[in-house]
C-alpha positions as CSV (number, residue, x, y, z in Angstrom):
1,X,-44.6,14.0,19.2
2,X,-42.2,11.5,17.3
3,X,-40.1,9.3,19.3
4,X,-37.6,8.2,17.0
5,X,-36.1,10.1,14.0
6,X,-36.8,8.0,10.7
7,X,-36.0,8.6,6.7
8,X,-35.5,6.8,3.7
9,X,-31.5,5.2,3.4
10,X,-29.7,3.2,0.7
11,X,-27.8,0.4,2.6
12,X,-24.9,-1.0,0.4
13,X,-22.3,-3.1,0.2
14,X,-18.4,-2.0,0.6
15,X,-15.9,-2.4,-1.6
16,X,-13.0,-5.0,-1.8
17,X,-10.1,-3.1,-1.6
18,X,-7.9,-6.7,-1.3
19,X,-7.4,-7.5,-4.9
20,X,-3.9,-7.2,-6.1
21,X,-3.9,-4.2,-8.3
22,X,-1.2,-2.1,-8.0
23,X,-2.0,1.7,-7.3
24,X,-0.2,5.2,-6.5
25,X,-2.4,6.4,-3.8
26,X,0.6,7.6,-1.6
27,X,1.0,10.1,-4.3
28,X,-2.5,11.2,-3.6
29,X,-1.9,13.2,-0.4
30,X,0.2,16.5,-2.4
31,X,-0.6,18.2,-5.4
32,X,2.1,18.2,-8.1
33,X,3.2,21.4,-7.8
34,X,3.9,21.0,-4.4
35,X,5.7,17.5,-5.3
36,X,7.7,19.3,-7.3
37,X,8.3,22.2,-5.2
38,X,9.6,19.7,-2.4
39,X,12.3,18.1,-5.0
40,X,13.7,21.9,-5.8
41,X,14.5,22.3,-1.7
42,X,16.2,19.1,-1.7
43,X,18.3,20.0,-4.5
44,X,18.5,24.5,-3.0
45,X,19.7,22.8,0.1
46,X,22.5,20.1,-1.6
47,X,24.0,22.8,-3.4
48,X,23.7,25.5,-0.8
49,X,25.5,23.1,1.5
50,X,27.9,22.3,-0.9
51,X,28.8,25.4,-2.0
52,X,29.5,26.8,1.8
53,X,31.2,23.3,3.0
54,X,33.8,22.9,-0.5
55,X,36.4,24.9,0.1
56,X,37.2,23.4,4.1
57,X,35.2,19.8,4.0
58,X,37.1,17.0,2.8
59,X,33.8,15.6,2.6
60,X,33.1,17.6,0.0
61,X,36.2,17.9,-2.1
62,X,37.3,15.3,-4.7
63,X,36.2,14.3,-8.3
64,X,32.8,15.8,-9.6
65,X,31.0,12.9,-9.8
66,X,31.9,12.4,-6.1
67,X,30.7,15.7,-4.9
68,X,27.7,15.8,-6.6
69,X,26.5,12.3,-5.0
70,X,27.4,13.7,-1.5
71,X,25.4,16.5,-1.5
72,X,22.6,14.7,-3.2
73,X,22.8,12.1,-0.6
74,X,22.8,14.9,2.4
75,X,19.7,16.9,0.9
76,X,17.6,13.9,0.8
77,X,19.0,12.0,3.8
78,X,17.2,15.1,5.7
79,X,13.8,13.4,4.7
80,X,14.4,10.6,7.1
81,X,17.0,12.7,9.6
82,X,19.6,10.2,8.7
83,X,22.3,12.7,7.1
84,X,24.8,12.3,10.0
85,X,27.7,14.6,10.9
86,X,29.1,15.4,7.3
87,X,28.7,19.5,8.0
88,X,31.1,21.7,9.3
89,X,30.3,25.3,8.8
90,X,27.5,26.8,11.6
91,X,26.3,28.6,8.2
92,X,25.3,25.4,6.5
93,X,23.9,23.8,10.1
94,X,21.4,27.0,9.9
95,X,20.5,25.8,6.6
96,X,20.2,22.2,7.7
97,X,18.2,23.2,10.4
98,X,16.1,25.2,8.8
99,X,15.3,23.1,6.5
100,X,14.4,20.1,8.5
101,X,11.8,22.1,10.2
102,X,9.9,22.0,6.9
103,X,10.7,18.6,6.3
104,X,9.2,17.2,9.2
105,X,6.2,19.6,8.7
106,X,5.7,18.3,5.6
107,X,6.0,15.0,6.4
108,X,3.7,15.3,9.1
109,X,0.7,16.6,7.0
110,X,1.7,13.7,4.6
111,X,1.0,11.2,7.2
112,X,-2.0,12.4,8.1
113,X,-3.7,13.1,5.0
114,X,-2.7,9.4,3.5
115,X,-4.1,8.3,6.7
116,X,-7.5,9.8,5.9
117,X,-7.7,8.8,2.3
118,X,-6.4,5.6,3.0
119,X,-9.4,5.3,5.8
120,X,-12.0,6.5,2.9
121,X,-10.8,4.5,0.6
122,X,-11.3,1.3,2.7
123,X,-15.1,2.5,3.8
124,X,-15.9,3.6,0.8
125,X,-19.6,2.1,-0.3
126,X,-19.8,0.4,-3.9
127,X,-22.9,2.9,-4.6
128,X,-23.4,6.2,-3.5
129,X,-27.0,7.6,-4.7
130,X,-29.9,6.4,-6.6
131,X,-29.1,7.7,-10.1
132,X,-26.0,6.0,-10.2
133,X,-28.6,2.4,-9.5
134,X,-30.8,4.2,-12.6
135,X,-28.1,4.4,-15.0
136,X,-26.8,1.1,-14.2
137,X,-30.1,-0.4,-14.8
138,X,-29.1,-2.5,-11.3
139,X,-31.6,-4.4,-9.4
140,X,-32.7,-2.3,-6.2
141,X,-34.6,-4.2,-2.9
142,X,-37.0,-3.1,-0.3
143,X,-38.8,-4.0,2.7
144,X,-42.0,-5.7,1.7
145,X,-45.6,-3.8,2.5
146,X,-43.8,-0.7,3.1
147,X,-44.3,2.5,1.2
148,X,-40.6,2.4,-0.3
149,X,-41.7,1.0,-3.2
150,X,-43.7,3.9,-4.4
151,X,-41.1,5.8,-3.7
152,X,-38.7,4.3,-5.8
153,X,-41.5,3.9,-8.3
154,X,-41.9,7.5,-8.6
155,X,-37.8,7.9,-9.2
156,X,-37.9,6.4,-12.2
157,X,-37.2,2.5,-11.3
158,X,-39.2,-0.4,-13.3
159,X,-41.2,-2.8,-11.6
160,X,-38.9,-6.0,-12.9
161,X,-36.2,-4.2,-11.1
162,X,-37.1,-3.9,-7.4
163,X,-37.3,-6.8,-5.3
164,X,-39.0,-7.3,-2.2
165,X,-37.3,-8.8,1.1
166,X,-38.8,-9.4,4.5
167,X,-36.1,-10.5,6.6
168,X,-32.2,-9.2,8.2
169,X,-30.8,-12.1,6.4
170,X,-32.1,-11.4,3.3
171,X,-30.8,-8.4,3.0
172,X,-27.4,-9.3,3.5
173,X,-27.5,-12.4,1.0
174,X,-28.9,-10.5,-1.6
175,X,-25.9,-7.4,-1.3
176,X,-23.4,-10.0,-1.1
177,X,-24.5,-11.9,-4.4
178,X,-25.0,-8.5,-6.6
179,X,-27.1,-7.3,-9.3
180,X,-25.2,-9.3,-11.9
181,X,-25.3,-12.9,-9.4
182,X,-29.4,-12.7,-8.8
183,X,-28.7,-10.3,-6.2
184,X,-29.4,-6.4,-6.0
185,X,-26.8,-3.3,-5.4
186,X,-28.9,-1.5,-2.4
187,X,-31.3,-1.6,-0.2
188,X,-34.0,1.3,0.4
189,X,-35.1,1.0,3.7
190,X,-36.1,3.3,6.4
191,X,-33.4,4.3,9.1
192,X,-34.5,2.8,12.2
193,X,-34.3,-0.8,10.3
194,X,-31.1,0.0,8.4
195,X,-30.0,1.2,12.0
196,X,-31.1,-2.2,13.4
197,X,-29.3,-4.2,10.6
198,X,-26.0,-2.5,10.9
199,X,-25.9,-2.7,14.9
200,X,-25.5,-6.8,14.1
201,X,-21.4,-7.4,14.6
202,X,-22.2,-9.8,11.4
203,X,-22.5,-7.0,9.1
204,X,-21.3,-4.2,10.9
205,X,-17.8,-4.1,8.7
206,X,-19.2,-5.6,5.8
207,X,-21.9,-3.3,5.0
208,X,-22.7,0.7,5.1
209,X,-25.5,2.8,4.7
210,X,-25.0,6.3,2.7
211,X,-27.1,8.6,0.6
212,X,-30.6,9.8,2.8
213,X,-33.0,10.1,0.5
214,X,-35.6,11.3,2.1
215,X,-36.0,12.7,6.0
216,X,-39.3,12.0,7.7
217,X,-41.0,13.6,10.8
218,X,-40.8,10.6,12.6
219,X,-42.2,7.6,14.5
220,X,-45.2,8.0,16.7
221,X,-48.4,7.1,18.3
222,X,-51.3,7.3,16.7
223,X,-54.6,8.0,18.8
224,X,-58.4,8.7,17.7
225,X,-59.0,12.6,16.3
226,X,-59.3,15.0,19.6
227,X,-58.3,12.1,22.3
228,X,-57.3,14.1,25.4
229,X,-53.7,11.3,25.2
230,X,-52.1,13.1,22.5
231,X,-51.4,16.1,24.7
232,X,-50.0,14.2,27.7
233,X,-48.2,11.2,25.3
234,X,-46.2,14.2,23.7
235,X,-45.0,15.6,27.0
236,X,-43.9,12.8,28.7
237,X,-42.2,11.5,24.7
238,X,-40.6,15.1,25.1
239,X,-39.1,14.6,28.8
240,X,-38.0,10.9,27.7
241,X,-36.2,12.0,24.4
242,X,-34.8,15.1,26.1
243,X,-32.6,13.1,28.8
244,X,-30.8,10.2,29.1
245,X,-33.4,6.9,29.2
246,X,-34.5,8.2,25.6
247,X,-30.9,7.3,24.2
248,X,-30.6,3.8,26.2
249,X,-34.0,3.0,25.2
250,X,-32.6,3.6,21.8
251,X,-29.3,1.9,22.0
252,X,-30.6,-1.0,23.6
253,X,-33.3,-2.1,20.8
254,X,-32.1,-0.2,17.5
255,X,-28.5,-0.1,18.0
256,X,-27.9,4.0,17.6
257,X,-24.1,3.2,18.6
258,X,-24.0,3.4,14.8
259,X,-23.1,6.9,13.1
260,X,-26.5,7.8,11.3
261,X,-25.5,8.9,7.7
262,X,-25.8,12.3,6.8
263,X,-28.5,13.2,4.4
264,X,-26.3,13.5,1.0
265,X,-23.4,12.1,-0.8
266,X,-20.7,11.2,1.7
267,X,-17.4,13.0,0.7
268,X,-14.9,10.0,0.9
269,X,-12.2,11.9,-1.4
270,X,-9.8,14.0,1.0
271,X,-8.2,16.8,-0.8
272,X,-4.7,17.1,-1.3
273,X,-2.4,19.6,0.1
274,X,-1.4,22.1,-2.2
275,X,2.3,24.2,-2.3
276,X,0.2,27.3,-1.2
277,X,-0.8,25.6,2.4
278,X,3.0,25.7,2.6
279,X,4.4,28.8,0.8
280,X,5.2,30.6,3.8
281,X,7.5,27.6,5.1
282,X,9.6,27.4,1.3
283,X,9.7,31.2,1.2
284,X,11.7,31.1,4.7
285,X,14.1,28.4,3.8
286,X,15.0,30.2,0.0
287,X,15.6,33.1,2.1
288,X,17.8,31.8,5.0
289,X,19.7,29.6,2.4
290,X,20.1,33.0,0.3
291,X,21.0,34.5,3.6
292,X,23.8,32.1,4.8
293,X,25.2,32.0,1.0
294,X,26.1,35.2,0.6
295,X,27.6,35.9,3.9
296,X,29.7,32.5,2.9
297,X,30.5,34.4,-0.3
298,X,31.3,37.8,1.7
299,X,33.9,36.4,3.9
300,X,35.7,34.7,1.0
301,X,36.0,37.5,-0.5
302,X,36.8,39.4,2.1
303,X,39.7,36.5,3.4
304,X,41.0,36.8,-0.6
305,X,40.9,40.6,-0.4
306,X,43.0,40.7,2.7
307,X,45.6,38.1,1.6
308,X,46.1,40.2,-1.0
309,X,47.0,43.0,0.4
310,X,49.4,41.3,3.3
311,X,51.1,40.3,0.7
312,X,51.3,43.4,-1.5
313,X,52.9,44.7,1.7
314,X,55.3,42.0,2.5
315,X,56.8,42.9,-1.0
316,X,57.0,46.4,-0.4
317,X,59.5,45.5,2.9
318,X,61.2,43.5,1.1
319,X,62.4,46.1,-1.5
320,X,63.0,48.8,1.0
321,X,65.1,46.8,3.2
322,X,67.4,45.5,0.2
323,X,68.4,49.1,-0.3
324,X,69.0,50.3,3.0
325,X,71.7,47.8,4.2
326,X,75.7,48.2,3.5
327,X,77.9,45.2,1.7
328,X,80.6,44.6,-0.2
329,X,80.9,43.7,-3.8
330,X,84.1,42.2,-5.2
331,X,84.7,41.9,-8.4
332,X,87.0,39.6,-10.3
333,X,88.3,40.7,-13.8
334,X,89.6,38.5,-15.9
335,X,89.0,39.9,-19.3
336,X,93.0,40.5,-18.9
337,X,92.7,44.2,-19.8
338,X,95.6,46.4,-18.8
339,X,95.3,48.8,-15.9
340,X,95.7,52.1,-16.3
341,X,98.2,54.3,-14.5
342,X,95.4,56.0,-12.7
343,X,93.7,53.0,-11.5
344,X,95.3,52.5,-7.9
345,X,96.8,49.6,-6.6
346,X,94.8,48.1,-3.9
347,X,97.1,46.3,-1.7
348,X,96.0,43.1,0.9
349,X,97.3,44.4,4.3
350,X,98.3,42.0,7.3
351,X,98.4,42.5,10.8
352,X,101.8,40.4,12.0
353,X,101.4,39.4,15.7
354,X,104.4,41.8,16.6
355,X,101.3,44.5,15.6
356,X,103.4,45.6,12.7
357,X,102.1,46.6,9.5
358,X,103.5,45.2,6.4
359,X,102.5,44.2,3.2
360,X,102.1,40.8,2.5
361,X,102.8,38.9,-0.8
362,X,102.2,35.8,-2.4
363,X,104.6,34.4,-4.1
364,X,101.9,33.3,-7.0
365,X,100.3,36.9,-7.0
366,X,104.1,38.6,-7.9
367,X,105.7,38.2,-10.8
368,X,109.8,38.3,-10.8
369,X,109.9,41.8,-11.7
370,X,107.7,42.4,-8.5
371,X,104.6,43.8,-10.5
372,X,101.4,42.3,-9.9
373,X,100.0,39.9,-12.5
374,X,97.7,41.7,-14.8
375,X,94.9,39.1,-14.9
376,X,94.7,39.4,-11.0
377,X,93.5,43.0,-10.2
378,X,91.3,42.6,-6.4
379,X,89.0,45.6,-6.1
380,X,87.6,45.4,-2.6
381,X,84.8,48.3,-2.0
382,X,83.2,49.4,1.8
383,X,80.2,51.1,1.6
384,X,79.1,52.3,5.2
């Protein structure tokens, strides 16, 4: 019975992620579509905004060129929840509302998925298998007098390329320097001493170990054919691994605090989110902005529709009432045509305080033959 897993590991060198290139990774985290897709809300929910908050808003009134940047600046202000009070219209705050929910979703995933590939990105080993040391023709080390080197032999791996190493600090001087500086790319070794190595806070950060190659039985005893000790070694080796003392005999002298590496290529690319992880979210908001647009629409044109028709009413009062009242008309001619003799004299009556009726005369309106004047004919007409 084994009392220590074992296997055949690459132990590498990570990557220097500190020289000053400049890169896009916090593109990375979304698929294009889905960048795009993101753009086209912010610009649905500007206009859908603008278009229910233009006729009352101030905010939104004025020149073109002003009204377009305001409801720019509004539809991407909700990517940071800084848009402040510049809506009035509880249509357009269900809008808003709506879609700041799928903002912050969004934004959330974001984080957390540049978080991860930012994290894989800064552990990520500067070799990740054995072909890619073939190909590269790179210089490959090993643990002197152990079987590693037939191993590698057998993969393909010339003789002038492998170098043998027998001590911790060895190893780490050789990964540092490189294939190109004298040094080598990796280290084959088995896990228990790759496990050892990397439980040393010198090169705990500096180096990793990746890409099993190869997974073994085991460590164990080895005893004379038919001793009556294997049988008893291997149930008390069973009882000790089983419980607890197996793993602080294990921490204490290898250092299994360590993550062992999983036997194949470590995936350190996270994969971006695409627009269908968050279809459902965009289909809601086109919907609800669709929603609240047209009812906007429907009570405009139901507020035209009934101004209308007040109006149309108003007018017909108006005409009706203008022939239903009495009034007087007098009319002045002065065309100074004769009257005729069956036209009547209308004559301008006065009541004198005695409460005698007379006829009274103005001396200007009476000629000296007593007629009256022909350019000065007063029709009065009473119309009950």
């Amino acid at each position: 019975m084994p009392y220590i897993e074992s296997g055949v590991s690459l132990l590498v060198l990570n990557e220097d992620d500190s020289k000053p290139t400049i890169e896009w990774v916090f593109l990375k985290p979304l698929t294009m579509e889905l960048w795009l897709a993101i753009v086209g809300g912010f610009f649905l929910t500007g206009i859908v905004v603008w278009m229910i908050e233009r006729p009352k808003n101030l905010e939104y009134q004025g020149s073109s060129s002003r009204q377009f940047s305001t409801a720019l600046y509004f539809s991407f202000s909700t990517l940071t929840f800084s848009h402040g009070q510049i809506i009035r219209s509880p249509l357009s705050q269900i809008v808003v509302v709506i879609w700041c929910f799928v903002v912050l979703v969004i934004v959330q995933s974001y984080t957390a998925s540049l978080s991860s590939i930012l994290t894989a990105k800064r552990l990520r080993p500067s070799v990740t298998n054995l072909g890619q040391l073939l190909s590269d023709g790179d210089y490959i080390g090993y643990p002197s007098g152990s079987f590693v080197y037939s191993v590698l032999k057998k993969q393909g791996f010339a003789k002038n390329r492998l170098k043998a190493y027998a001590m911790e600090e060895e190893y780490a001087n050789a990964l540092r320097k490189g294939s190109k500086n004298g040094g080598v790319a990796a280290i084959v070794d088995e896990l228990p001493y790759l496990t050892s190595f990397l439980s040393d806070p010198r090169y705990h950060n500096e180096f990793q170990m990746v890409n099993g190659l190869y997974k073994t039985p085991g460590f164990g005893f080895v005893f004379p054919q038919d001793s009556p000790l294997v049988h008893s070694l291997s149930v008390a080796i069973l009882g000790l691994i089983g419980g607890d003392e197996g793993s602080r005999i294990e921490a204490k002298w290898l250092g299994t605090t360590t993550p062992l590496p999983s036997y194949g290529i470590p995936n350190t690319d996270t994969t971006p989110l695409t627009l269908r992880s968050f279809s459902g979210l965009f289909i809601i908001t086109v919907c609800i902005s669709a929603l609240m647009l047209l009812i906007r629409i429907a009570k405009l044109v139901h507020a035209k529709y009934t101004k209308v028709r007040h109006s149309d009413m108003q007018s017909a009062d108006g005409d009706g009432g203008s022939e239903g009242h009495g009034g007087s008309v007098t009319l002045q001619n002065d065309m100074g045509d004769r009257p005729t003799d069956d036209q009547p004299h209308h004559e301008a009556r006065y009541e004198d305080p005695q409460g005698v009726s007379g006829i009274r005369e103005s001396p200007g309106d009476v000629e000296p033959n007593g007629s009256v004047p022909e350019y000065a004919i007063l029709i009065e007409m009473s119309t009950q």
